[in-house]
C-alpha positions in Angstrom: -28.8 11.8 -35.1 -32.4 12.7 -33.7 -31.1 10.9 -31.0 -28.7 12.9 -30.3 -30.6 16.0 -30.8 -32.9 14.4 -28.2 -29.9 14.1 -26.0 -29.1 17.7 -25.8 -32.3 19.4 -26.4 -32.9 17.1 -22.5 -29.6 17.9 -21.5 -30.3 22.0 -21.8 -33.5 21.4 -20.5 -32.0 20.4 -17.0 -29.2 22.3 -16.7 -31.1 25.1 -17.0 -34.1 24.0 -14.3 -30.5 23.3 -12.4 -29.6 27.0 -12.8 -32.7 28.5 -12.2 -33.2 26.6 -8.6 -29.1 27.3 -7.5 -29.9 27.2 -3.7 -31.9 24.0 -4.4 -29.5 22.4 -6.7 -26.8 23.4 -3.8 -28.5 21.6 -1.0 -29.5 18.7 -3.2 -25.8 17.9 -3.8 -24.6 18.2 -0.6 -25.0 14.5 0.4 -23.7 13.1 -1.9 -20.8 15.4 -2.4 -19.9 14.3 0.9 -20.1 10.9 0.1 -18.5 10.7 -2.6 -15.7 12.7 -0.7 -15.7 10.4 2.0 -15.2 6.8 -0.5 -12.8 8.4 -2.7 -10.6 9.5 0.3 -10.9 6.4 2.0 -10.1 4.3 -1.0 -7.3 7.1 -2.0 -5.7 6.9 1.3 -5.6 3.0 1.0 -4.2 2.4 -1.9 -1.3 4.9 -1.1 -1.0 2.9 2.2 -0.8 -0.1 0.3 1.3 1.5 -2.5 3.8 2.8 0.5 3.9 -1.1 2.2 4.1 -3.1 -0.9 7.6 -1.1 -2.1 8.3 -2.0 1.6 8.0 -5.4 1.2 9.2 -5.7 -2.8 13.0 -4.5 -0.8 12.4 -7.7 1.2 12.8 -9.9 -2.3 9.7 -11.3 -4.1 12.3 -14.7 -4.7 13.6 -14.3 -1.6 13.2 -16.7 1.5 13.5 -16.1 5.4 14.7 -19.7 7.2 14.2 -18.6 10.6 12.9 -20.1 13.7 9.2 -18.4 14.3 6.5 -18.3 11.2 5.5 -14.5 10.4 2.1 -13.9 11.2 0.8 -13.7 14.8 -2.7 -13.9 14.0 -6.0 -15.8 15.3 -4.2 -19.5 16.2 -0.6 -18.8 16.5 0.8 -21.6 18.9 3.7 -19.7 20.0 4.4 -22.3 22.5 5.0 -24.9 19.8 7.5 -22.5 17.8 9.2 -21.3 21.1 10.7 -24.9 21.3 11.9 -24.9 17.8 15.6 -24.9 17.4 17.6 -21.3 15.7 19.2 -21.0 12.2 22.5 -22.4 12.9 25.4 -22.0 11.1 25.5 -26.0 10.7 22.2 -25.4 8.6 23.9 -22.6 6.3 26.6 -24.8 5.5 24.7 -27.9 4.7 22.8 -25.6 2.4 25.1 -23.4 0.9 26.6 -26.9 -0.2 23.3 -28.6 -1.4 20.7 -26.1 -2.9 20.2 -25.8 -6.3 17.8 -23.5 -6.7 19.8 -20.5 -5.1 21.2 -17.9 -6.4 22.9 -16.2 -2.8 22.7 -17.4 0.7 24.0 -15.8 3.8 23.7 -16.0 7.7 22.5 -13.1 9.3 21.9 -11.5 13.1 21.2 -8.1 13.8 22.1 -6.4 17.2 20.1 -3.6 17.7 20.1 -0.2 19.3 24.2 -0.2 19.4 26.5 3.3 19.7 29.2 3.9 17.2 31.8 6.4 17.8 34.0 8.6 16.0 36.6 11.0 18.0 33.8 12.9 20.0 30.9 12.5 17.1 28.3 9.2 18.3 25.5 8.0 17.2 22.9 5.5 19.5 20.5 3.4 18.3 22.3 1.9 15.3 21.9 -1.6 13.7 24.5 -3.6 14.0 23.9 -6.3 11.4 26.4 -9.0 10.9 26.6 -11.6 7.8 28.1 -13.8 5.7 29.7 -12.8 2.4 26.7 -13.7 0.2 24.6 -10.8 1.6 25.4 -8.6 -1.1 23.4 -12.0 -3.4 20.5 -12.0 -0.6 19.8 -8.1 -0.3 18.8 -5.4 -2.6 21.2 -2.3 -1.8 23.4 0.4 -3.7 26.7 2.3 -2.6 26.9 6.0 -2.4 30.9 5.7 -1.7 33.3 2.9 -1.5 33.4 -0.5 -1.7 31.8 -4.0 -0.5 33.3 -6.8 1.1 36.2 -8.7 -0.4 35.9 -12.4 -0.3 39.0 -12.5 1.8 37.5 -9.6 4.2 34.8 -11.8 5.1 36.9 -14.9 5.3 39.3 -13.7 7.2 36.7 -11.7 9.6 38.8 -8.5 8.8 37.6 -5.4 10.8 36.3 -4.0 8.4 32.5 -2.3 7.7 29.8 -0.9 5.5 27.4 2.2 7.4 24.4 3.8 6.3 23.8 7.2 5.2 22.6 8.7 8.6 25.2 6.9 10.0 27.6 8.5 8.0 26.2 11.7 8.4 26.1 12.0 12.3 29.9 10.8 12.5 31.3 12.7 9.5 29.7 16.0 8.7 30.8 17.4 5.7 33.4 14.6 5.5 34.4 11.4 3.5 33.3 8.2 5.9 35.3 5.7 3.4 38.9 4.8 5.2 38.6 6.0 8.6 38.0 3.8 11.6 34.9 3.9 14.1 34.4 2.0 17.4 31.9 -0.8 17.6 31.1 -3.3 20.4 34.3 -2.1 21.5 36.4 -2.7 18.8 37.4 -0.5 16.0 36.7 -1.3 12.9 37.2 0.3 9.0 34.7 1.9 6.8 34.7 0.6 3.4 31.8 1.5 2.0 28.4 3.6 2.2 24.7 2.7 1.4 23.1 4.5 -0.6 20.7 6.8 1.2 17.1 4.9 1.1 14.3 6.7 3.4 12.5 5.4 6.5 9.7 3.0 5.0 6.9 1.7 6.2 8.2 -1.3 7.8 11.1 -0.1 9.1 13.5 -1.9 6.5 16.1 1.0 5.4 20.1 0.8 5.6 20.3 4.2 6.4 21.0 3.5 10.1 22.7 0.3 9.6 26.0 -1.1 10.0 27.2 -3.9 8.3 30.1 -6.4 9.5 31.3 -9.4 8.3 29.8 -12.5 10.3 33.4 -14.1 10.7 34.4 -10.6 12.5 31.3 -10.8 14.7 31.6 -14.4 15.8 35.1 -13.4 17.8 32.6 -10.3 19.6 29.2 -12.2 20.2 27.5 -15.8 20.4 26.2 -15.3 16.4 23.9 -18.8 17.2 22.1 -16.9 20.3 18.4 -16.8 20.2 19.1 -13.1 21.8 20.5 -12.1 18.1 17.7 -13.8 15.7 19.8 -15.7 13.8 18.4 -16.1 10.1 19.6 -17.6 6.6 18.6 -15.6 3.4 17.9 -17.4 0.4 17.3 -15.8 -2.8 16.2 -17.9 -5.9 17.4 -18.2 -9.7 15.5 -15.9 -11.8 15.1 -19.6 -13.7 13.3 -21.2 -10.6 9.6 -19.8 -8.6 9.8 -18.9 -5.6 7.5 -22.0 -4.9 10.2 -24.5 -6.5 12.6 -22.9 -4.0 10.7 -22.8 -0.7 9.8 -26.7 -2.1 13.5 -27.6 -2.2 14.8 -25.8 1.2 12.0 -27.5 3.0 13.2 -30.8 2.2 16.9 -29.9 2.5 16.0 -28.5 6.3 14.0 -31.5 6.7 16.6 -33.8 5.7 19.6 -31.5 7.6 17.7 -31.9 10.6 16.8 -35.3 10.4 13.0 -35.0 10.7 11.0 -38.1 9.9 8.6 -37.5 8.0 5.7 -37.9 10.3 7.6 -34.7 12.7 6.1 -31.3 12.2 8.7 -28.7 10.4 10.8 -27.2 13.6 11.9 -24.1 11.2 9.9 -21.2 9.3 10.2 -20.6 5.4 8.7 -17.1 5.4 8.3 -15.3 2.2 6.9 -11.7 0.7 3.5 -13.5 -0.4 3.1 -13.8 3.8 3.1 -10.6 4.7 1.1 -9.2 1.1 -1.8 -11.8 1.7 -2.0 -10.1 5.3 -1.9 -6.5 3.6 -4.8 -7.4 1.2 -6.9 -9.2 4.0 -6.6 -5.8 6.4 -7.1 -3.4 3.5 -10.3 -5.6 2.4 -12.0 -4.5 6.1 -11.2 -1.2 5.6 -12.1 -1.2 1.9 -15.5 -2.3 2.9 -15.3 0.3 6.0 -15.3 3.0 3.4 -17.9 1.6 1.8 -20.6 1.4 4.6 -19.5 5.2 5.5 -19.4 7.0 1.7 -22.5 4.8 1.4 -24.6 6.0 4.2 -24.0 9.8 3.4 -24.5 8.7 -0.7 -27.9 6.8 0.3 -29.1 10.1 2.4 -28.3 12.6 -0.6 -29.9 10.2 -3.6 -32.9 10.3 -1.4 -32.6 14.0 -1.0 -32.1 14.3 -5.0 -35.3 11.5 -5.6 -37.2 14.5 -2.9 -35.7 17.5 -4.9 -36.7 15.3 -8.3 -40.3 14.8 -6.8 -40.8 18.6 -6.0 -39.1 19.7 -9.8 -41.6 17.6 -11.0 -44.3 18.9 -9.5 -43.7 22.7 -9.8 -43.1 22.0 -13.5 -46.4 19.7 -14.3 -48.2 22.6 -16.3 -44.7 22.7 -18.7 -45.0 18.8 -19.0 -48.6 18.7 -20.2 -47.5 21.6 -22.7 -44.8 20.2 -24.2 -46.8 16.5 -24.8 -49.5 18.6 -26.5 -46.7 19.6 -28.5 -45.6 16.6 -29.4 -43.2 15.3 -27.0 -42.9 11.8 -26.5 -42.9 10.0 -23.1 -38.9 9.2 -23.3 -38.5 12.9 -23.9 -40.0 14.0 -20.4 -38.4 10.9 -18.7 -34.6 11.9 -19.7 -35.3 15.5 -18.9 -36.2 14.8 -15.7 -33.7 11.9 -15.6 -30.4 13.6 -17.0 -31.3 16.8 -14.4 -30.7 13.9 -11.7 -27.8 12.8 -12.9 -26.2 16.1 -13.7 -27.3 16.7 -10.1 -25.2 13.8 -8.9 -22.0 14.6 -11.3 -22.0 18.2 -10.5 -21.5 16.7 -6.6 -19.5 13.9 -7.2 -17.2 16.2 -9.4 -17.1 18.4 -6.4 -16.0 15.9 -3.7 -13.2 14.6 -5.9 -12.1 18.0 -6.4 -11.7 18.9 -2.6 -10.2 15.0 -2.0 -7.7 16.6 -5.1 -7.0 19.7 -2.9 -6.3 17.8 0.0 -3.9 15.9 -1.4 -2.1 18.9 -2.7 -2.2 20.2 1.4 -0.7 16.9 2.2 1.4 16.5 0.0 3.1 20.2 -0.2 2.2 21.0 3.6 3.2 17.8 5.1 5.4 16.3 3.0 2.9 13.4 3.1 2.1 12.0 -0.1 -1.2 11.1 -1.4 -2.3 9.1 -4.5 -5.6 10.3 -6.4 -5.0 7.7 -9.4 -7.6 7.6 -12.3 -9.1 4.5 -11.0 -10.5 6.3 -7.8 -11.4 9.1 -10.3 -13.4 7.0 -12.5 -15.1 4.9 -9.6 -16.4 8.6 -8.5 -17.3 9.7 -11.7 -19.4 6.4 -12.0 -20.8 5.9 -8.5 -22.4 9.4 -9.2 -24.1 9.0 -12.3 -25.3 5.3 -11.3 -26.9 7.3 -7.9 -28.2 9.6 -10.3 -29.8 7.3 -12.4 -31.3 5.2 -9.2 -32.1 8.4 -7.7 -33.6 10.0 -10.6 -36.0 7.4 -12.0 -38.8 7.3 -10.6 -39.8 10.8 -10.6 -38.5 10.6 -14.2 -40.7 7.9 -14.7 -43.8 9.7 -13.0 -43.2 12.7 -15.3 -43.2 10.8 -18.3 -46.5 9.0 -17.6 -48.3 12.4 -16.8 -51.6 12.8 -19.0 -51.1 16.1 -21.1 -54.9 17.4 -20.4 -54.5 16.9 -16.7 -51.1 18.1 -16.6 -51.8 21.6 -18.8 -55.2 21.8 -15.8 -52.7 21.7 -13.0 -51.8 24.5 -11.1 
C-alpha cells in the first residue's frame, strides 16, 4: 500500500510539472512521436504485406507439390544454364505417377496459355488464361463454383468441348446473363460453359480464377503441343492429410528418379517446388526491411530520448529549490528519483500514444479512401506502448538519478 501511495503521489507530481511546461512537454515529444510513428508503420505495413502474400501462397496448397522443370527461386547462384537443359513434365511422367504414388491424394497435368481472346456473339475479352488439365485438377486446386458444374470423368476422357470461366470472364461476355450452357470461341474452337468460379480477387501473386479459363487437357492436346516448353507443362501433386508434405516430396523424388532412370550419382533433371520455397523467401525479404524500420524509427527515437534526457536535465534544475524542500520534509531519495523518472516516461507514452494514434488514422484513410487495407494488430500496439516507456526509462534516469542524490541544504540554497 505505501507503495502505491508512493506511486501516485509521483505520478501527480509529474503530470502536473508536464502541464505546467505544455510547450516544453510538446517539443520534448516530438521525436519520439515521430519515431515511434515511423516503426509502427513500417512494421504495420509489413505484416499486412506479409498477411496479403501468405493467403497468396496458402491458395497455392501448403501439401501441395509443383514437379516442373526450373526450381523457384532465382536468387544469388541460380545456374540457369544447368536447369535450361533439364527435360519438361511430360505426360509419360504423369502416368507413371498417377499409377505409383502413394502418398497422393490428386494429381493432374497442367499448361497454361496465356494472354488468349474468348468471344461471345460481338462481346470479347483479351488477355484471358487459358489453362488446360487433366481431370484431377479439381483434387490439386483449391476453388469454388458460383454456377454450374465441374468436369465429368467422361468430359475429360473423352476431351469434350466443354469449359469452366472465371467470374470476370463471365462478366465481360455475359452482362446481366447466365454464362452456364452457352458456347464461346477459343483457339478457334467453340467450346461449352459448364461451370463458373467463384469470384476470388486479384492477389498478390497474381494467382486468381477470375480471368481464367479452364479446358480439359484431352480437348487441348487435339489444339496445341500440351509437352511444349512454350506452354510450361507441370504436374500437381497434392498429399494425404495422413502424410507431410516432406514424406511426399521424399516419395515423388524417388519415383521421378526412378521414372527417368537417373543413377544415383546424376543430379535431379526436375524441380519439386513447394509453398515453404516461396514463404522462406518472404520471411528472409521482410527480415531486411524489418531491420530497415528499425534503423529509421530508431534514429528519430534516439534523437527525442536525448531531447527528453535535455528537457529532464533542465526540469531538474529549475525545480532544485522544490527537491531540497521536500527531503527536509522527509522525502526519501527513491521518492525524488520516480518523480523525475515517471515524468520521463509519461513523457515518452504521451508521444508514443500519439504516433500510434496517427499510424491508427492512416489506416482508416487507407483503408476507407483507397480501398487499401491496413493492419494495426495489438502486437504493433504493444511493441509501441513498450518501446516508449523502455525510452523513457533510459531517457529518464539519469537526471532522475541526479535529483535523487541532491543534498537537501544545498538544494533549499539554490536559486
Amino acid at each position: 500500500m505505501l507503495f502505491l501511495k508512493l506511486f501516485r503521489e509521483s505520478f501527480i507530481f509529474a503530470f502536473d510539472a508536464l502541464r505546467q511546461n505544455r510547450m516544453r512537454t510538446f517539443l520534448s515529444l516530438l521525436g519520439i512521436t515521430i519515431g515511434i510513428f515511423t516503426i509502427i508503420t513500417v512494421f504495420a505495413a509489413v505484416d499486412t504485406f506479409r498477411g496479403n502474400l501468405q493467403t497468396s501462397v496458402d491458395k497455392l496448397g501448403s501439401k501441395t507439390i509443383y514437379v516442373q522443370k526450373w526450381p523457384w527461386g532465382g536468387f544469388g547462384d541460380y545456374p540457369w544454364w544447368k536447369y535450361m537443359q533439364r527435360p519438361n513434365a511430360s505426360l509419360r511422367d504423369y502416368q507413371a505417377l498417377k499409377e505409383r504414388a502413394t502418398t497422393a491424394e490428386g494429381l493432374s497435368y497442367e499448361i497454361s496459355l496465356s494472354n488468349r481472346t474468348l468471344k461471345f456473339k460481338s462481346n470479347s475479352i483479351e488477355g484471358a488464361q487459358v489453362t488446360a488439365a487433366s481431370h484431377d485438377y479439381n483434387k490439386t486446386w483449391n476453388f469454388d463454383l458460383s454456377d454450374g458444374r465441374y468436369f465429368t470423368e467422361n468430359e475429360s476422357t473423352s476431351g469434350s468441348p466443354v469449359c469452366l470461366i472465371g467470374s470476370d470472364i463471365a462478366e465481360g461476355l455475359f452482362p446481366n446473363q447466365t454464362a452456364s450452357g452457352k458456347d464461346i470461341k477459343v483457339l478457334g474452337r467453340k467450346v461449352r460453359v459448364v461451370g463458373v468460379f467463384a469470384r476470388e480477387g486479384e492477389d498478390l501473386l497474381g494467382v486468381s480464377s477470375d480471368k481464367t479459363l479452364l479446358l480439359p487437357l484431352n480437348f487441348a492436346r487435339n489444339l496445341v503441343d500440351i509437352e511444349s516448353d512454350r506452354y510450361g507443362p507441370q504436374i500437381t501433386v497434392r498429399g494425404k492429410e495422413m502424410y507431410s508434405v516432406t514424406d511426399v516430396e521424399s516419395e515423388l523424388k524417388g519415383l521421378m528418379r526412378s521414372i527417368r532412370r537417373l543413377s544415383p550419382s546424376a543430379d535431379d533433371n526436375f524441380a519439386l517446388n513447394k509453398t515453404t520455397i516461396i514463404s522462406a523467401q518472404l520471411d528472409q525479404l521482410f527480415g531486411i526491411v524489418d531491420v530497415a524500420g528499425w534503423i529509421i524509427g530508431g534514429f528519430s527515437i534516439l534523437v527525442g530520448g536525448f531531447g527528453i534526457a535535455n528537457i529532464m536535465f533542465v526540469s531538474v534544475k529549475e525545480r532544485t529549490n522544490i527537491i531540497g524542500i521536500q527531503k527536509s520534509l522527509g522525502a526519501k531519495n527513491y521518492f525524488i528519483l520516480m518523480q523525475f523518472l515517471f515524468e520521463a516516461i509519461a513523457l515518452c507514452l504521451i508521444g508514443g500514444l500519439i504516433g500510434l494514434g496517427v499510424v491508427y488514422l492512416g489506416t482508416l484513410v487507407a483503408t476507407y479512401g483507397f480501398d487499401v487495407k491496413i493492419v494495426l494488430d495489438s502486437g504493433n500496439i504493444i511493441r509501441g506502448i513498450s518501446i516508449s516507456v523502455i525510452i523513457g526509462v533510459i531517457s529518464g534516469f539519469w537526471p532522475a538519478f541526479s535529483a535523487s542524490r541532491l543534498d537537501p541544504v544545498e538544494a533549499i540554497r539554490s536559486k
